[in-house]
DRENGU-688188 format. One record per atom (N, C-alpha, C, CB): residue number from 1; residue in one letter; x, y, z; atom name. Coordinates in steps of 0.2 Angstrom, whole numbers, plus 5000, padded with zeros to 4 digits. Glycine has a CB too. Layout:
BEGIN
REC  seq  type     x     y     z  atom
REC  NUM     a     X     Y     Z    CA
...
//
This chain:
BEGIN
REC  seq  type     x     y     z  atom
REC    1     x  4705  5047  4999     N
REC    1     x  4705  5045  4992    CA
REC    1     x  4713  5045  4989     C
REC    1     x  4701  5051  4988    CB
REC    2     x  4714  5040  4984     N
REC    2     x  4721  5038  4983    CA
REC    2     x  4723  5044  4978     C
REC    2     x  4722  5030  4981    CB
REC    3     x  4729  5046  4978     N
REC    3     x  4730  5050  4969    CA
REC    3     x  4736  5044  4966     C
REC    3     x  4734  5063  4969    CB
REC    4     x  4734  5043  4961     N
REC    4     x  4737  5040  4954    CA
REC    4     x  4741  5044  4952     C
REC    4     x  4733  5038  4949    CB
REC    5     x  4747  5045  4953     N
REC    5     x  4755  5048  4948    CA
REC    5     x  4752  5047  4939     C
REC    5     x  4766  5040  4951    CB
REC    6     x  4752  5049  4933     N
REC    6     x  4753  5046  4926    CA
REC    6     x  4760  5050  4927     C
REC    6     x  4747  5049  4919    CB
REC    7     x  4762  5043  4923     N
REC    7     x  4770  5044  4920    CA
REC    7     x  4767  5045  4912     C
REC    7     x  4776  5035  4921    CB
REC    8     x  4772  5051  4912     N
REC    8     x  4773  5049  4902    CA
REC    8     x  4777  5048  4901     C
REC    8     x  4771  5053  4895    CB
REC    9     x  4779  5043  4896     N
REC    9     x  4783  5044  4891    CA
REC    9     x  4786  5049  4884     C
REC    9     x  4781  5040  4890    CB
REC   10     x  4791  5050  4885     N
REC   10     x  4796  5057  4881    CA
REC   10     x  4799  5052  4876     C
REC   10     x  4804  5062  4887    CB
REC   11     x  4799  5055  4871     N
REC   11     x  4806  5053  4868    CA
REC   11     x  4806  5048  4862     C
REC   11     x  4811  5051  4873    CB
REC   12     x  4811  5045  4862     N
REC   12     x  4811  5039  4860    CA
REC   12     x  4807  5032  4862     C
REC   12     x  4815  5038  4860    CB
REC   13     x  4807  5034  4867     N
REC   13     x  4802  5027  4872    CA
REC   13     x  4794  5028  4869     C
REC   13     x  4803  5029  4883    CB
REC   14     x  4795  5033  4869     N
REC   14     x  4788  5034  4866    CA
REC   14     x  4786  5032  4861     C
REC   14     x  4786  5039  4867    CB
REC   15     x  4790  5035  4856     N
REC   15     x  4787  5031  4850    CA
REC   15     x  4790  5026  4848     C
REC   15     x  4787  5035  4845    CB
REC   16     x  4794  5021  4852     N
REC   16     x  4794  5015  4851    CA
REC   16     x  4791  5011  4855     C
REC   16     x  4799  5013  4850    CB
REC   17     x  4788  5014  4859     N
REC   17     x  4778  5011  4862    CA
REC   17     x  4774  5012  4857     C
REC   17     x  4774  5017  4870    CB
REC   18     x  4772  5015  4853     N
REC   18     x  4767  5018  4848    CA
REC   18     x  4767  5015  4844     C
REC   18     x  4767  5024  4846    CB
REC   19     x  4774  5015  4840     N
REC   19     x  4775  5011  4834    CA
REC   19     x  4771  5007  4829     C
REC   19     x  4779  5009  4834    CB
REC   20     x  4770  5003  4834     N
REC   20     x  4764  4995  4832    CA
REC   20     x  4759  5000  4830     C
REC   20     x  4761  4989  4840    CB
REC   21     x  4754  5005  4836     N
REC   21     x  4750  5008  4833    CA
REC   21     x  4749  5011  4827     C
REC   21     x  4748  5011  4838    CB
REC   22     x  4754  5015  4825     N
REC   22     x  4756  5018  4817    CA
REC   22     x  4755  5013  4815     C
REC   22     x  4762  5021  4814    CB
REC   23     x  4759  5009  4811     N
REC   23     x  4759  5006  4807    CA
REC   23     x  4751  5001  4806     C
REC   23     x  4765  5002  4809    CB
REC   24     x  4746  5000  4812     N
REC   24     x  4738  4997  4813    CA
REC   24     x  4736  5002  4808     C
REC   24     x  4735  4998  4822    CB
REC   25     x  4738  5009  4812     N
REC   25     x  4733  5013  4804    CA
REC   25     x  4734  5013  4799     C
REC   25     x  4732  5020  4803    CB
REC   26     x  4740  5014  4798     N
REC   26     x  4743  5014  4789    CA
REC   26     x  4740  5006  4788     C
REC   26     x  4756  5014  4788    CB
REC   27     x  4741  5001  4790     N
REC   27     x  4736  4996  4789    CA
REC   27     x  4727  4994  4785     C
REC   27     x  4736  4993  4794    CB
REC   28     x  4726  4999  4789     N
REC   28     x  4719  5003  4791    CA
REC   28     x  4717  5004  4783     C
REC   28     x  4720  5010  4795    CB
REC   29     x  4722  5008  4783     N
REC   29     x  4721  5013  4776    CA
REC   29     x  4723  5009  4770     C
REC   29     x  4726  5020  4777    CB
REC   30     x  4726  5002  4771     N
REC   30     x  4727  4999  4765    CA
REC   30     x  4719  4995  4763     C
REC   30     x  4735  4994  4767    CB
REC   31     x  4716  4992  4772     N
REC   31     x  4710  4991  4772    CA
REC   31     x  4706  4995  4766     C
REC   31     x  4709  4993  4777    CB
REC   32     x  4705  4999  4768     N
REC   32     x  4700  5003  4763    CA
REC   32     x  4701  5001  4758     C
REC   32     x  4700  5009  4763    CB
REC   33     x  4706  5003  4754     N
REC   33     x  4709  5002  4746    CA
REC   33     x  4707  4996  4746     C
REC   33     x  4717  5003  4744    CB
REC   34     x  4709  4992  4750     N
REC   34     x  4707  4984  4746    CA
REC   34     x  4698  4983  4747     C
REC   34     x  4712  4976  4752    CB
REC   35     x  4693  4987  4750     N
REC   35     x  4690  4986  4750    CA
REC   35     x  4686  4989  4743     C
REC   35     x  4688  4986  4755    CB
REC   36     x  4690  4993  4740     N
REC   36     x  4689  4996  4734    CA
REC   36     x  4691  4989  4728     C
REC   36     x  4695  5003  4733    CB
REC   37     x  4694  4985  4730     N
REC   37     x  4698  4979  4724    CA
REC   37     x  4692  4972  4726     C
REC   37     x  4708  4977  4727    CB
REC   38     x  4691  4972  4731     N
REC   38     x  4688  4966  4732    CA
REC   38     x  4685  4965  4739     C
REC   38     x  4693  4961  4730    CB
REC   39     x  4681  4964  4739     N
REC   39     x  4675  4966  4747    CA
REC   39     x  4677  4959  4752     C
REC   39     x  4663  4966  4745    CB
REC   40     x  4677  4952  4749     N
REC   40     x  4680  4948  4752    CA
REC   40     x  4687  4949  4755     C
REC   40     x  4679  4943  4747    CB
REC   41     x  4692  4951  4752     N
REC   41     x  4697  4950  4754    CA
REC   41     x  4699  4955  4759     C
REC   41     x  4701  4950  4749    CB
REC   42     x  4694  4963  4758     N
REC   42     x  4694  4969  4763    CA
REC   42     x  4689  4965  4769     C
REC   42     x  4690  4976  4760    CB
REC   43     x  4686  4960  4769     N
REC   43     x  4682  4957  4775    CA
REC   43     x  4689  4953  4780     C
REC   43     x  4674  4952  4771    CB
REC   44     x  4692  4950  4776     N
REC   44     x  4696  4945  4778    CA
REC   44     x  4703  4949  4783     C
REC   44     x  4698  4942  4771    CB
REC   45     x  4704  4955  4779     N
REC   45     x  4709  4959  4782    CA
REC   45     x  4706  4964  4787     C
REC   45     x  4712  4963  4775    CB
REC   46     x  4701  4966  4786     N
REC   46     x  4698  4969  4793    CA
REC   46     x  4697  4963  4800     C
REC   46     x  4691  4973  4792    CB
REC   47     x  4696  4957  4798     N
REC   47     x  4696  4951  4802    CA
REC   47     x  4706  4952  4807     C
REC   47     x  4694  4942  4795    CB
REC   48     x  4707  4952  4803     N
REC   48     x  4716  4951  4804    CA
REC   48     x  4716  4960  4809     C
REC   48     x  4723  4950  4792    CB
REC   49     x  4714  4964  4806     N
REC   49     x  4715  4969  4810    CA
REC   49     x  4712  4971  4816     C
REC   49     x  4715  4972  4808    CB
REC   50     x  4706  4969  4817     N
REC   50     x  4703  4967  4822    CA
REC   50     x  4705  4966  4829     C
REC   50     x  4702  4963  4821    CB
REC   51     x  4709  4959  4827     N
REC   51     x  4713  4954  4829    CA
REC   51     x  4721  4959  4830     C
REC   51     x  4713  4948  4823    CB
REC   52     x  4722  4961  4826     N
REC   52     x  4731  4965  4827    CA
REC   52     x  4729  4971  4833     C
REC   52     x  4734  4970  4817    CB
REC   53     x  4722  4975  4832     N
REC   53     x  4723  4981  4837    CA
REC   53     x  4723  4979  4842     C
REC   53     x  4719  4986  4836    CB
REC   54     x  4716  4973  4844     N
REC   54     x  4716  4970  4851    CA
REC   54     x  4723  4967  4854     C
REC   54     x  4710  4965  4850    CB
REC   55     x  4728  4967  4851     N
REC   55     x  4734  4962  4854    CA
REC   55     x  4737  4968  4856     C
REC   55     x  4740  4956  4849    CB
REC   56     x  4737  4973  4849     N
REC   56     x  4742  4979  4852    CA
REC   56     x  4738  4982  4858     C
REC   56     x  4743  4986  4847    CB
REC   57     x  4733  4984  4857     N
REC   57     x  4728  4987  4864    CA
REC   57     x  4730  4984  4870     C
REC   57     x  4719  4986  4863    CB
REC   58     x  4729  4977  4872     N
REC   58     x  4732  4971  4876    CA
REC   58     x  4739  4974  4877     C
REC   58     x  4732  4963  4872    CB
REC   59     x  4743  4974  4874     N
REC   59     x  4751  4973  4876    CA
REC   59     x  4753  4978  4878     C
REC   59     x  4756  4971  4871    CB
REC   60     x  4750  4983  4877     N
REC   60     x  4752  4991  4878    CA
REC   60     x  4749  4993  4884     C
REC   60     x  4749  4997  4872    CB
REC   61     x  4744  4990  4887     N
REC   61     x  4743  4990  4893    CA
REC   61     x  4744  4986  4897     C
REC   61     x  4739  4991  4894    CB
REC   62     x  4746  4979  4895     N
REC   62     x  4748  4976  4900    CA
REC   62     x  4757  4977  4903     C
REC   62     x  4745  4970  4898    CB
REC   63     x  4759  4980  4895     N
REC   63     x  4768  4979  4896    CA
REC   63     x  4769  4986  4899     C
REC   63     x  4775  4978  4888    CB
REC   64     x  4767  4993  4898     N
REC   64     x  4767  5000  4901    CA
REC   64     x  4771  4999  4907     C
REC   64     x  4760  5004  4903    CB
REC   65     x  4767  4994  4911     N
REC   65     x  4768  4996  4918    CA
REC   65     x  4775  4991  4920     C
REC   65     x  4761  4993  4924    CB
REC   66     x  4775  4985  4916     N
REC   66     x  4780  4982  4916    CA
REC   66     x  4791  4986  4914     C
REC   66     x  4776  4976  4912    CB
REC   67     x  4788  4989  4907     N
REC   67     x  4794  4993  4905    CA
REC   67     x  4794  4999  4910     C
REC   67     x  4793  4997  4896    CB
REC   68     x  4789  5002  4914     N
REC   68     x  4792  5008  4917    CA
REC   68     x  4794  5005  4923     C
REC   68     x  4787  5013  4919    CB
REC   69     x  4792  5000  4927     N
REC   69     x  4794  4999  4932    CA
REC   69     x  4803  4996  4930     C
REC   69     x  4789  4993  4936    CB
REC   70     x  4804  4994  4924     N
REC   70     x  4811  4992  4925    CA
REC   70     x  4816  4996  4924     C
REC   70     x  4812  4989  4921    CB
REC   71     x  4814  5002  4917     N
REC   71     x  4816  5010  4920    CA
REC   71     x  4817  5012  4923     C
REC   71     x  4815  5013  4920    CB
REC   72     x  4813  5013  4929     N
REC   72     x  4814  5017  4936    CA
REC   72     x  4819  5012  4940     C
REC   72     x  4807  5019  4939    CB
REC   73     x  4818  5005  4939     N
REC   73     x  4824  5001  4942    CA
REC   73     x  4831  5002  4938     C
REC   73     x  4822  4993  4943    CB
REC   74     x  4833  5004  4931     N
REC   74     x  4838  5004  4930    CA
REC   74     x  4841  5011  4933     C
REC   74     x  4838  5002  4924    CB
REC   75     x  4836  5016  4933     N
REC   75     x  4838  5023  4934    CA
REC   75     x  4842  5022  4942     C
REC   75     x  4831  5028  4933    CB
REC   76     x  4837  5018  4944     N
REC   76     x  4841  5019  4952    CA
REC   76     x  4847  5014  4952     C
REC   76     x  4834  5017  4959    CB
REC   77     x  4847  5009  4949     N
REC   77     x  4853  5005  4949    CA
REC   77     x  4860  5007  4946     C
REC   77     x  4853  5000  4947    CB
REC   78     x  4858  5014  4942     N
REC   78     x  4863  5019  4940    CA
REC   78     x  4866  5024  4944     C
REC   78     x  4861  5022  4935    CB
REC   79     x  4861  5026  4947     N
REC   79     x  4863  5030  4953    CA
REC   79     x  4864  5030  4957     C
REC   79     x  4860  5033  4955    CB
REC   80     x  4864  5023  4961     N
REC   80     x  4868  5019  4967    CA
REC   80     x  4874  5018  4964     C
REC   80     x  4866  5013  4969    CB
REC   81     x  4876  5017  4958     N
REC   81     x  4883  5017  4954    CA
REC   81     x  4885  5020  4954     C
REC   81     x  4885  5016  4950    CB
REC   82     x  4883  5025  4952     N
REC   82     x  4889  5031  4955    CA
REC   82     x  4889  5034  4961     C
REC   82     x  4888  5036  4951    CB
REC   83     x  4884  5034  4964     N
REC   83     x  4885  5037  4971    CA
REC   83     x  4892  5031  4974     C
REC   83     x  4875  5036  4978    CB
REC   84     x  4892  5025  4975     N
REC   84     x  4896  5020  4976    CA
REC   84     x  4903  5021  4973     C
REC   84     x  4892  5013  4973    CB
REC   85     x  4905  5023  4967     N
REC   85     x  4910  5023  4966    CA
REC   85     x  4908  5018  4959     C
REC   85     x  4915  5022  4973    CB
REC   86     x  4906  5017  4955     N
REC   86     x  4905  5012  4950    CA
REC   86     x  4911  5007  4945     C
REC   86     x  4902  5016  4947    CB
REC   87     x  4919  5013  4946     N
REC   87     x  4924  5012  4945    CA
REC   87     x  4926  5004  4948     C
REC   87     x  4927  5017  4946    CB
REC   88     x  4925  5002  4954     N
REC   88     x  4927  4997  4957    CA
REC   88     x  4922  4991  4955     C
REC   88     x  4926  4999  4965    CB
REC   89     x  4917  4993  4953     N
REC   89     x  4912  4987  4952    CA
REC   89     x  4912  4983  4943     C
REC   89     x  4902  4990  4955    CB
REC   90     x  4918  4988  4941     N
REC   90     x  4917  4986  4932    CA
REC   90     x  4925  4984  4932     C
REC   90     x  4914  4994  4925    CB
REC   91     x  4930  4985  4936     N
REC   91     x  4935  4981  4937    CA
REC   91     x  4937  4977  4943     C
REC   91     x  4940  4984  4935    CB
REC   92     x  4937  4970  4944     N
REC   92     x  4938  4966  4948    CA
REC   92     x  4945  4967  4950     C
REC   92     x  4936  4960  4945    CB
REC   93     x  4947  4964  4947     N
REC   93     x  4955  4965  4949    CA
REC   93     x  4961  4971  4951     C
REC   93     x  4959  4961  4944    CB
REC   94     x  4955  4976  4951     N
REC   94     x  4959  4985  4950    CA
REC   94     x  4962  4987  4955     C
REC   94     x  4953  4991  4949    CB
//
């Protein structure tokens, strides 16, 4: 049986992964109120949010793996820089 590593995310990265999702609920919640004002226009706007969470739900799982894998390639392309000497590779003519 295989075991699966979960990475999380810390920090800033994290909540500018999330973000979209706040902002879905505070949407949410405007939902409601408008269905207080007018039931058409709260039908129309849950249509649209619908549609907004399924993209965020979509992207967030489909980019995760994409942003980490590049992370863990920049991390290591930093660390070969310095293990290497890095000074040499940011001046040519030194």
């Amino acid at each position: 049986m295989r075991t699966k590593k979960r990475i999380r995310l810390k920090g800033r990265l994290r909540i500018y992964m999330q973000t979209s999702l706040y902002m879905g609920i505070l949407l949410l919640i405007v939902d409601i109120g408008t269905y207080f004002l007018d039931v058409r226009a709260g039908f129309l706007l849950t249509c649209f949010l619908l549609f907004y969470f399924g993209m965020i739900i979509l992207l967030m799982f489909y980019n995760r793996p994409i942003i980490l894998n590049e992370l863990i390639s920049a991390v290591r392309a930093g660390t070969e820089d310095a293990a290497s000497g890095y000074g040499d590779s940011l001046c040519a003519f030194g």
